[in-house]
SEKOL-363134 format. One line per 8 residues: their letters; for each residue x, y, z of N, C-alpha, C, O. Coordinates in steps of 0.05 Angstrom, whole numbers, m for minus. Example, Ala and Ser with C-alpha at 12.3 -4.5 7.8 and 13.67 -1.06 7.14 Angstrom:
<atoms>
as) 264:m114:156:246:m90:156:264:m66:156:285:m66:169; 257:m45:142:273:m21:143:258:1:157:268:23:161
</atoms>
This chain:
<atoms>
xxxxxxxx) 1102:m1718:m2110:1078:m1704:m2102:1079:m1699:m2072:1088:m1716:m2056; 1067:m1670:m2062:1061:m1664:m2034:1042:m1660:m2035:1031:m1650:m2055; 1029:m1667:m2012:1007:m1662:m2001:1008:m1645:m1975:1024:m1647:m1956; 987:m1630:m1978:995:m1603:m1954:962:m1605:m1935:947:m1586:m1939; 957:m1616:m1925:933:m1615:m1912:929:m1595:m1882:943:m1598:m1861; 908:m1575:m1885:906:m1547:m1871:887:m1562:m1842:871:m1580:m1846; 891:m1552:m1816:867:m1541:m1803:874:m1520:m1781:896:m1510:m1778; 852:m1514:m1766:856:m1494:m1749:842:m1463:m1764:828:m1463:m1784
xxxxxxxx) 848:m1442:m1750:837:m1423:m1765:808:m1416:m1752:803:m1425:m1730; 794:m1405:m1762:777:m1390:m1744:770:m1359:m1739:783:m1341:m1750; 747:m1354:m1724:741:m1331:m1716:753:m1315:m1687:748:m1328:m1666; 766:m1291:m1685:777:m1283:m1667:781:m1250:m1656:793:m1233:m1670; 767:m1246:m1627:774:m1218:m1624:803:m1210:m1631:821:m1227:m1633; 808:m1178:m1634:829:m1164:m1638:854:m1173:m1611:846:m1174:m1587; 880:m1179:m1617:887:m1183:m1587:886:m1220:m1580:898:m1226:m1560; 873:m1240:m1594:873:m1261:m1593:888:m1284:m1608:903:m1272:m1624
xxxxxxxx) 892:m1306:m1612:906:m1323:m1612:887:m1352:m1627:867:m1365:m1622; 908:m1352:m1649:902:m1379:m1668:928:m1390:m1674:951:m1380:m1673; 921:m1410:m1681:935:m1440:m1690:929:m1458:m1720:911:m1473:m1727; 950:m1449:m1730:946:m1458:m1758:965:m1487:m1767:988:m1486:m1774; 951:m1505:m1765:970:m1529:m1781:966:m1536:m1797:943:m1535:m1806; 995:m1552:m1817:994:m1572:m1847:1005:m1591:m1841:1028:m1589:m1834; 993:m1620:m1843:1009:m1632:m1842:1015:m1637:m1869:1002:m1627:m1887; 1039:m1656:m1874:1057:m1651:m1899:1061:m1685:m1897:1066:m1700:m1878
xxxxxxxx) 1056:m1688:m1936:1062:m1724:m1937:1083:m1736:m1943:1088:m1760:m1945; 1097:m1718:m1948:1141:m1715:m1947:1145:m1699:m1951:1135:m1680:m1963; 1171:m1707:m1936:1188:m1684:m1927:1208:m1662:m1952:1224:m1667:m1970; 1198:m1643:m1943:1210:m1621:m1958:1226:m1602:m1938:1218:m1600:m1915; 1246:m1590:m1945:1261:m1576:m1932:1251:m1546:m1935:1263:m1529:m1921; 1230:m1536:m1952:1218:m1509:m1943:1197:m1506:m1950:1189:m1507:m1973; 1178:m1499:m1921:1153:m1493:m1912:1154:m1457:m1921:1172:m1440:m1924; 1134:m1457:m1922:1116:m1429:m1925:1091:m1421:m1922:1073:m1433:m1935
xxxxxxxx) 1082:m1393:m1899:1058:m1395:m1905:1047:m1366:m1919:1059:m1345:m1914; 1026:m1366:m1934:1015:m1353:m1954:987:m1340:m1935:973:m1349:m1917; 988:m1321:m1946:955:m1305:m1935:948:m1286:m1966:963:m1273:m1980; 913:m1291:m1969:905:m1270:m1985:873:m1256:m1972:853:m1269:m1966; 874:m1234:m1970:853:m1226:m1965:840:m1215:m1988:850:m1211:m2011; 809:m1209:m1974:795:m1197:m2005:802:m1173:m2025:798:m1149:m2020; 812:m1184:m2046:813:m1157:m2065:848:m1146:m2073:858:m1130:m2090; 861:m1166:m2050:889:m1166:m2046:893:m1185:m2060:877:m1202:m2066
xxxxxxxx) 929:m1182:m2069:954:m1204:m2072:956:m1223:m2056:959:m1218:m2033; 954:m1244:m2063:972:m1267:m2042:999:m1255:m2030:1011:m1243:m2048; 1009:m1254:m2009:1033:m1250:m1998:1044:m1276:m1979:1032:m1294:m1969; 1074:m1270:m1980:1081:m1288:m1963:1079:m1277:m1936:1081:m1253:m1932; 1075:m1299:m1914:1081:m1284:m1882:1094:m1292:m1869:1105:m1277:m1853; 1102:m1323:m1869:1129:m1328:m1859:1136:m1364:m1872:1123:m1383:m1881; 1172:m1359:m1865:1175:m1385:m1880:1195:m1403:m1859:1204:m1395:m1837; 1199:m1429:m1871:1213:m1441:m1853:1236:m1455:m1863:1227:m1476:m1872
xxxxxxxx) 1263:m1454:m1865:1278:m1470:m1873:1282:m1488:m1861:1292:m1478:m1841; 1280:m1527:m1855:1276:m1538:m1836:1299:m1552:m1841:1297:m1570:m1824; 1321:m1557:m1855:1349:m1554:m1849:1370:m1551:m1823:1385:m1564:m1809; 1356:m1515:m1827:1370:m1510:m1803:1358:m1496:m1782:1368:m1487:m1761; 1324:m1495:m1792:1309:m1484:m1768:1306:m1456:m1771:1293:m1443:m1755; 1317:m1444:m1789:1315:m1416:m1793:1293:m1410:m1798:1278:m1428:m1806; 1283:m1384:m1796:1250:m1378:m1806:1260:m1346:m1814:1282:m1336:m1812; 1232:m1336:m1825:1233:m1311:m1840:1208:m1303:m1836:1190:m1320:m1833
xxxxxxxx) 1204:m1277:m1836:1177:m1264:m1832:1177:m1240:m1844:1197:m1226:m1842; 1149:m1230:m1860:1142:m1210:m1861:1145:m1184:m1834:1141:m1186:m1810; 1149:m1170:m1844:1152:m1148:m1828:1125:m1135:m1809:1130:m1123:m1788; 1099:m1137:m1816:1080:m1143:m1811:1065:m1158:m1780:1051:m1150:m1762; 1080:m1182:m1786:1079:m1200:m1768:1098:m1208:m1749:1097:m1227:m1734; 1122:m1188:m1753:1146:m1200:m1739:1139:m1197:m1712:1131:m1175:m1704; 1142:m1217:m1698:1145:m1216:m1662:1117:m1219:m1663:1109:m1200:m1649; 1095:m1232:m1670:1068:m1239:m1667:1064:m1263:m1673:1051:m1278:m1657
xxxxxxxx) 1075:m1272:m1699:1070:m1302:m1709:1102:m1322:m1700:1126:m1314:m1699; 1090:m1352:m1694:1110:m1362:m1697:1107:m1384:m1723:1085:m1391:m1729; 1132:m1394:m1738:1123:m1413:m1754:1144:m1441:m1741:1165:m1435:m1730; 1139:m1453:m1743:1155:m1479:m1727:1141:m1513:m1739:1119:m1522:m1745; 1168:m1524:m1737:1157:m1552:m1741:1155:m1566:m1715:1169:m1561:m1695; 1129:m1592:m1716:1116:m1606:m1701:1144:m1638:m1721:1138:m1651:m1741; 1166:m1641:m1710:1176:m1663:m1732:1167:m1694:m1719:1182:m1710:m1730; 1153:m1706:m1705:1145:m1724:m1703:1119:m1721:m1713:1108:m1744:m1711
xxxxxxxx) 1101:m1703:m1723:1074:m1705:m1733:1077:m1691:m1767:1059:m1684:m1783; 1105:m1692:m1768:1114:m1677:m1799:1091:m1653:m1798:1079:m1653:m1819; 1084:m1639:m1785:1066:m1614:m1778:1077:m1593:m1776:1090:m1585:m1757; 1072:m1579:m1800:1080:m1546:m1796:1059:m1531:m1789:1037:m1529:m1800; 1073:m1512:m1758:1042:m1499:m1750:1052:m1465:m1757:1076:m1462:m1762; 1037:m1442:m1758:1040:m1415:m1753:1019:m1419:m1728:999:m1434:m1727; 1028:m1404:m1710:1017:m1398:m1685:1023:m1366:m1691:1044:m1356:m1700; 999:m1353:m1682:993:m1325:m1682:979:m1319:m1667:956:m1329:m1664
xxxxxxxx) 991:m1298:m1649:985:m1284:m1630:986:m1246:m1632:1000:m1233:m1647; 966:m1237:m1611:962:m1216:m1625:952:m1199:m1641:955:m1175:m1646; 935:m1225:m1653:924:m1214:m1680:905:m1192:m1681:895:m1183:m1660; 901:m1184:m1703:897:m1152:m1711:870:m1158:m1730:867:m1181:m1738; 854:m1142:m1735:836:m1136:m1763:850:m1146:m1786:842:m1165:m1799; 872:m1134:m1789:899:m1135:m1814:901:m1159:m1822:910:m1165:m1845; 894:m1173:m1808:897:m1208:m1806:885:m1227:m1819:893:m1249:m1828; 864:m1215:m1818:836:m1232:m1838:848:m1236:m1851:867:m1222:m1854
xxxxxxxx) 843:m1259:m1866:852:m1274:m1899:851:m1302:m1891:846:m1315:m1871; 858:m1304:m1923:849:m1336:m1929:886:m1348:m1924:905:m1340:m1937; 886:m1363:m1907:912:m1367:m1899:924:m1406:m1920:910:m1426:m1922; 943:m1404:m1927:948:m1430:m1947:976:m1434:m1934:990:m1415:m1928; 984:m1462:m1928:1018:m1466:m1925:1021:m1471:m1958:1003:m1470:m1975; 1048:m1478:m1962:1057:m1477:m1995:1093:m1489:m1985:1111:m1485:m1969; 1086:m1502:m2005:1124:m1514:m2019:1128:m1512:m2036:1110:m1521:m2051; 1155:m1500:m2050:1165:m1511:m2062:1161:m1536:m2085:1158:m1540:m2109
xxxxxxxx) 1165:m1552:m2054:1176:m1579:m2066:1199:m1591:m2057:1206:m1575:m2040; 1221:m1616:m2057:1240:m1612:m2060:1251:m1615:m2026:1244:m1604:m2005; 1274:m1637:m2033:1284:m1639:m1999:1323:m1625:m2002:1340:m1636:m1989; 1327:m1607:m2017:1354:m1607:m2026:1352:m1571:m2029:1374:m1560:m2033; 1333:m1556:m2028:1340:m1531:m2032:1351:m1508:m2006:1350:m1513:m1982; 1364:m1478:m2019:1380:m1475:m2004:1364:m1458:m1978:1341:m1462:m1971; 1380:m1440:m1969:1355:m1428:m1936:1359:m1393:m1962:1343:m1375:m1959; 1373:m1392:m1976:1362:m1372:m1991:1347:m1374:m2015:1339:m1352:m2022
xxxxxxxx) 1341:m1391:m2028:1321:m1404:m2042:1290:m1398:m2028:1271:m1384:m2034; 1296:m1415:m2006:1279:m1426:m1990:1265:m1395:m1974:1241:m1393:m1971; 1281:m1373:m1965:1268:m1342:m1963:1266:m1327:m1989:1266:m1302:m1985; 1266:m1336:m2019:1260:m1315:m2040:1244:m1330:m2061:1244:m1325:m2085; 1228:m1351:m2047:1214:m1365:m2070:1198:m1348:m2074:1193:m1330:m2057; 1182:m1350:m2105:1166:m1323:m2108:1146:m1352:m2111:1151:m1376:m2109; 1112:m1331:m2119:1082:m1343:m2113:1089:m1368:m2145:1084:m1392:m2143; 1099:m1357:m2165:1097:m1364:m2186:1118:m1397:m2191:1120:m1411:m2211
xxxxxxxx) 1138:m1399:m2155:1153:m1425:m2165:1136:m1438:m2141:1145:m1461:m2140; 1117:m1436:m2121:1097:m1454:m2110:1096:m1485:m2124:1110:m1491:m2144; 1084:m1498:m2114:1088:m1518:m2126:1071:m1529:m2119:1057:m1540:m2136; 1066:m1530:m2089:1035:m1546:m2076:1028:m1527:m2047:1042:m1518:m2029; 1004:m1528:m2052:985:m1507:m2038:965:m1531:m2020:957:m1553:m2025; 962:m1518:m2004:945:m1531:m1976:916:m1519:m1981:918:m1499:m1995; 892:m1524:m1974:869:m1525:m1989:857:m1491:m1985:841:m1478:m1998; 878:m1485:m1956:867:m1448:m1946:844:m1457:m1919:825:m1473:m1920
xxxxxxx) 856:m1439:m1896:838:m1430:m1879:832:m1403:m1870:846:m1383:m1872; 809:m1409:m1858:807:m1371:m1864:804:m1367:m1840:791:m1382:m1825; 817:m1343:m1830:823:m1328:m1805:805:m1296:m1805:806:m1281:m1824; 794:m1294:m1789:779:m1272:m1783:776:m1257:m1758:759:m1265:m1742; 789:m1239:m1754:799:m1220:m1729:776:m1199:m1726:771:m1187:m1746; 765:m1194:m1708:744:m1181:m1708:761:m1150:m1685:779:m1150:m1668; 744:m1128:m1697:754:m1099:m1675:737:m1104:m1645:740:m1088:m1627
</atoms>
């Protein structure tokens, strides 16, 4: 079992800056974080292979968000900057599972092999 525990998140002009963390109750080798806004799909927005430190991002967000590990607080944060309207949603980290999978695994997991979901914080970008 993981446990994914969310905070951070918040209300924010267009152009401003949040901080999203999970801390995590073992270690898994791939982080992910998830956004759904109203009426939308869950999508992924960025992930983390912590192996080798690689990350992945939606196209969306590229060069705005960072995703990174905190490894002395086992804390995975997205830090986002820049944010947009576009942004709003209910934001979730998500694993897998699993301390053995690969960094292409780990960028093509689909919503449906999730495994444990973080409770969601919600981000709100105002014009």
């Amino acid at each position: 079992q993981v446990q994914l525990v969310e905070s951070g998140g918040g209300s924010v002009q267009a152009g401003g800056s949040l901080r999203l963390s999970c801390a995590v109750s073992r270690y898994t080798n791939c982080m992910a974080w998830f956004r759904q806004a109203p009426g939308k799909e869950r999508e992924g927005v960025a992930r983390i292979w912590l192996d080798g430190g690689t990350t992945g991002y939606v196209d969306s967000v590229k060069g705005r968000f960072t995703i990174f590990l905190d490894k002395a607080e086992n804390t995975v944060h997205l830090q986002m900057d820049s944010l947009k309207p576009e942004d709003t949603a209910m934001y979730y980290c998500a694993t897998p599972g699993g301390w053995q999978l690969t960094s292409d695994y780990c960028f093509s997991v689909s919503l449906k092999e999730i495994r444990y979901w973080g409770q969601g914080a919600q981000v709100t970008v105002s014009s």
